[in-house]
N, C-alpha and C positions, 0 to 999 in steps of 0.2 A: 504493500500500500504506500508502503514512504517512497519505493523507489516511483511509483507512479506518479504522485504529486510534484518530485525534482522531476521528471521526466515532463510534465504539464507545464513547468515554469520555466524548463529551459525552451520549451517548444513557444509559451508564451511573450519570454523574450524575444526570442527569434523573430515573431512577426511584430512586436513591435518596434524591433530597429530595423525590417524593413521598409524599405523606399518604398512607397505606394504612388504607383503611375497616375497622372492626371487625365484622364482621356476625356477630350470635350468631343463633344456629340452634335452635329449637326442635326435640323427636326425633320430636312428635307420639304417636299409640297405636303404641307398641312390635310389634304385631300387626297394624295398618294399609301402606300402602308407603310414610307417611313414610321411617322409615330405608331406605327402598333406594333411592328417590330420593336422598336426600341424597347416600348412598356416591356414586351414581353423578353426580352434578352436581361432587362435589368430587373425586375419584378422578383429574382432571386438570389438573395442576400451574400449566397454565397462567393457572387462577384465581387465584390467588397476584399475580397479576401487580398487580389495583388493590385489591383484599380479605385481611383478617385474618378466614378463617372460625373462628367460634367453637360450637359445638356442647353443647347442654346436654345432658348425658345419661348415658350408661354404654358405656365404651368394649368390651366385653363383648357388648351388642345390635348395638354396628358391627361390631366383630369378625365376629360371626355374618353381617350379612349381606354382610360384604366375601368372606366363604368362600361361601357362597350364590351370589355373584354372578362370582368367580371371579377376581376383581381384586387379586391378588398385590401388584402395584404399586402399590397405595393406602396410602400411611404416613400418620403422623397422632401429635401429639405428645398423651400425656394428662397432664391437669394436675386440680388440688383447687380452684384457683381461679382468677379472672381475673388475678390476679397472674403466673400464672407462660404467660401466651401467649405462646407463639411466633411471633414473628412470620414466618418462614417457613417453615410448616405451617401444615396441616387441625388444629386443635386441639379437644379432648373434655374437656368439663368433664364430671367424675364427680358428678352431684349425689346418688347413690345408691350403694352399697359391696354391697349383697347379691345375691346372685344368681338373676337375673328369666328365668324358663320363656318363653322366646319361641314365640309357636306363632300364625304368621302366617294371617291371616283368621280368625281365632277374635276375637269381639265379646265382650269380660269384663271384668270390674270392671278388674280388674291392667292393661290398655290403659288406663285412666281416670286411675286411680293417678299411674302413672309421667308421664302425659303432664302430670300437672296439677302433678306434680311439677318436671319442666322448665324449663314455664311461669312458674312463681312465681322459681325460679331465675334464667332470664333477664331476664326482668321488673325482678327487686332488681338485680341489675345495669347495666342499661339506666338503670335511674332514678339508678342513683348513675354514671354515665360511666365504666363501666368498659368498657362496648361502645356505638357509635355507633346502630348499625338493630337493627331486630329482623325475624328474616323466622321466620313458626310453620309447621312441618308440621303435616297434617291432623288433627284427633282426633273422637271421636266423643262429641258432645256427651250423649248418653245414658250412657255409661261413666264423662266427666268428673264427670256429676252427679252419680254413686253415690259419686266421689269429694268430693263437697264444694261439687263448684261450683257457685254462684247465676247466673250468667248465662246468655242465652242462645246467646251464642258469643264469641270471640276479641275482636271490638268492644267488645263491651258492656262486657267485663273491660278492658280497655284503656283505656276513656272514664273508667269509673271510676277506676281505681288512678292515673291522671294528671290528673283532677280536668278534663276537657274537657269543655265545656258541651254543642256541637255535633260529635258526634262522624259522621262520615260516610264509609259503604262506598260503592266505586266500583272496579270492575272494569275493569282496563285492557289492552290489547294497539293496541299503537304509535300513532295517535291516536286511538283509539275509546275512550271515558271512558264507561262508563256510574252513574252515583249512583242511592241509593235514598232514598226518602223514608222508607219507613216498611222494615223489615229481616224479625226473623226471629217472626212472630208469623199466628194463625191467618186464612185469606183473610175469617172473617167479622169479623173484628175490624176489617181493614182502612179501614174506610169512618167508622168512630168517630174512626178515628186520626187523621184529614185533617184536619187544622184548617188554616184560615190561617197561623198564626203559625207551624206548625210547617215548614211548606211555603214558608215567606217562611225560616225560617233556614235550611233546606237548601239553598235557590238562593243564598243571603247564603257559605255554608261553600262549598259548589259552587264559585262565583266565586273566593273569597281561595285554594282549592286552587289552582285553578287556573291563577293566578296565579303564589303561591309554589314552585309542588311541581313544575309543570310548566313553567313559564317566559312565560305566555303573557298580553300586553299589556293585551289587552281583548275577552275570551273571550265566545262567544257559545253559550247555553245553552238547546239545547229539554227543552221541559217535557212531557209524556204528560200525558194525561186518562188518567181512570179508567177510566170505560164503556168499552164499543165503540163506534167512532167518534166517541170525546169526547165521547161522550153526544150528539151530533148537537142541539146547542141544545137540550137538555131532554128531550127525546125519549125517549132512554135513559138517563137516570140526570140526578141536579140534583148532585151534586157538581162537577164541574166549572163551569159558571154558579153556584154558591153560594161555591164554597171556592175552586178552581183559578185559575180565573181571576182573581177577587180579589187573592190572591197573588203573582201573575206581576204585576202594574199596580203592586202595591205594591213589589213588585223594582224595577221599573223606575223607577218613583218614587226610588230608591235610587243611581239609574244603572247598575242591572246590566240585561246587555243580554240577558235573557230573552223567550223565543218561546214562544206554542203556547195551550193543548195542544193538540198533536198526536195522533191514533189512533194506538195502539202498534203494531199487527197490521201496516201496510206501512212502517211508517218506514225500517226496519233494509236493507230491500230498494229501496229509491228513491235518487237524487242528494240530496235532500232532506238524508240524513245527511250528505253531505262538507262545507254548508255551516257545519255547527257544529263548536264545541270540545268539547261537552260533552253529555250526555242525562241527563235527571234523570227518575227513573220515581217509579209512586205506590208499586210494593211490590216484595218482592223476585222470583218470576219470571217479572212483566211485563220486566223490564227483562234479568235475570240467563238466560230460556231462550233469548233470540236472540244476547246475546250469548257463550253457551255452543256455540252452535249454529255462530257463526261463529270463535270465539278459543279452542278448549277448549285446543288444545295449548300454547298459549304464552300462556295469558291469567293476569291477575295481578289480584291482591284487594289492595286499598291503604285502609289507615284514613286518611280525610283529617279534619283537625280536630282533630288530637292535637299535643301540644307532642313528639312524641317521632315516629321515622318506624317503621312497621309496614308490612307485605306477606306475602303466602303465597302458592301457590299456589291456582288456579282451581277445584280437585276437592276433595275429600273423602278418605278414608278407604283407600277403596278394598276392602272385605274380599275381593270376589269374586274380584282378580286378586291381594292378597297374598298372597308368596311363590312365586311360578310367575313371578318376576320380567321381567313383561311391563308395568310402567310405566314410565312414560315421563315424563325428567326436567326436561323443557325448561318448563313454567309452574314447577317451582322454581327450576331458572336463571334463568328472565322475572326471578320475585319477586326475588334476591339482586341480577340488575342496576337493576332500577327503582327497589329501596333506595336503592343506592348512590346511582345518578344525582340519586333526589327532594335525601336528602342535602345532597348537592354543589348542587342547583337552591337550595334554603334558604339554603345560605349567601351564593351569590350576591344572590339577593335580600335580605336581611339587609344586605349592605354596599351595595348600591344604595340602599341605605332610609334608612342611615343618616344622621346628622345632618352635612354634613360641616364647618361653621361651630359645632358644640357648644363651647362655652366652660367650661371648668374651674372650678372653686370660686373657685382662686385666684387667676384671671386676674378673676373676675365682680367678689372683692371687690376687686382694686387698680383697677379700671373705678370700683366702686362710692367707692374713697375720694377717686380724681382727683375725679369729680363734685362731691363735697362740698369737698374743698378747691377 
């Protein structure tokens, strides 16, 4: 019995000197199944355990859907600013005070509104550390627009407001990594987009994610052709032998240990994929339909290339099943643990990296005067 209670108090130290992650939560379109997700990913206390979740939004719209969803037992502390988190609680930043017509599966500006509203909210916090991750519920990028926004999704806003050169989506469920070269832009567009150089920095970001975000020593990266069957030596398409290939040799050139192209169509389905860490595709669903096909429930959307850590989940919106609360919370839970872990991978790598013989101003200069004397 005594050896129990030492064994409880060590265990209780333990979690209280650890670090507890700040995850702020986007609410996504108000009318979307963002918020019912969320309720339902955090509704269980147990999260608490490595996470401070933080919630931008109006405790009001959770309100509603925690009565929606019947979750009596869902507490949650509301607060005006990141100052006043609780650290043990589901916390609701109020970024809005009026009161918002919730009316789930309805696609309308007021989804756009508030969601962009959020966004900027968490965002200004994120950038000044007042919350560690950011994980965004779905919004509908058409709604956003009629709000204001010039992007054309989450990334894009992302890359900019953090000043990332290389900013790069990649879609993850347990080691399946998929990257995109070129994102969210018309399929005819796609073939203009290829250049070299842009195709050499995505394999170049690809690599250092991978690396930092994920842990992994010296990652090996197949690369997709365009065409069908990789253009089969020119046959079907000269991008690949003009652009693709080019790119991969000058990676490698680089020492990154890039492969391929490979034809998209059987990759996903062969051994072929166990031997990589990573797939980097030419657009978005060459790469994003199979892995939808195989990860939708637990798959997680990761911006690699950011000084800051970003995630969400794998779906959208959702208008057709909002409110008849039949979504399903597990790719927002994927997202808030993949935060956390990338996180914690950065920092590890950070201190592995570091300098560990770095020398002080003022040890450099008494170095510097012995010399001269």
């Amino acid at each position: 019995m005594e050896k129990e209670t030492k064994d409880k108090e060590v265990k209780d130290k333990e979690q209280s000197n650890k670090t507890l992650i700040k995850v702020g939560i986007t609410l996504g379109d108000i009318n979307g199944v963002g918020p019912e997700i969320i309720v339902k990913a955090l509704h269980d206390n147990r999260i608490l355990t490595d996470i401070i979740p933080v919630v931008y939004g109006s405790n009001k719209v959770i309100s509603h859907y925690k009565k929606q969803l019947n979750l009596n037992e869902f507490s949650y502390a509301t607060c005006k600013s990141a100052a006043e988190i609780n650290s043990k609680k589901v916390n609701i930043i109020n970024v809005w005070q009026e009161e918002v017509q919730v009316e789930p599966g309805i696609s309308n500006a007021d989804g756009g509104k508030y969601a962009l509203l959020s966004l900027e909210a968490a965002t200004k916090d994120l950038a000044e550390g007042k919350i560690d991750v950011l994980v965004t519920a779905p919004f509908s990028k058409e709604n956003v627009a009629k709000a204001g926004f010039n992007f054309p999704g989450h990334t894009e806003y992302l890359a900019e407001m953090s000043g990332a050169k290389e900013a790069l989506m990649v879609l993850v469920s347990g080691n399946l990594r998929v990257a995109l070269v070129t994102t969210h832009i018309p399929i005819k567009e796609i073939s203009s987009k290829l250049q070299k150089d842009l195709i050499v920095a995505k394999i170049e970001a690809f690599e250092q994610s991978l690396k930092k975000d994920f842990g992994l020593i010296r990652p090996r990266i197949a690369v997709f052709g365009l065409n069908p069957h990789a253009g089969e030596n020119g046959k079907i398409g000269e991008e690949e032998q003009q652009t693709i290939i080019p790119a991969i040799q000058a990676a490698k050139q680089k020492g990154v240990l890039a492969f391929g192209p490979y034809p998209a169509d059987g990759f996903f389905g062969s051994p072929l994929r166990q031997q990589f860490d990573g797939v980097l595709a030419m657009y978005h669903d060459q790469g994003l339909a199979a892995f939808k096909a195989l990860c939708f429930d637990d798959g997680v959307n990761f911006t690699a290339g950011l000084p800051i850590v970003r995630t969400s989940p794998d779906h959208g919106t959702a208008f057709d099943i909002a409110g008849k609360m039949l979504a399903d919370e597990q790719s927002l839970r994927s997202a808030i643990f993949l935060a956390v872990d990338i996180y914690r991978k950065r920092k590890v790598f950070k201190e592995m990296h570091a300098n560990p013989l770095a020398i002080s101003k003022d040890e450099k200069g008494k170095k510097e005067q012995e010399r001269a004397d």
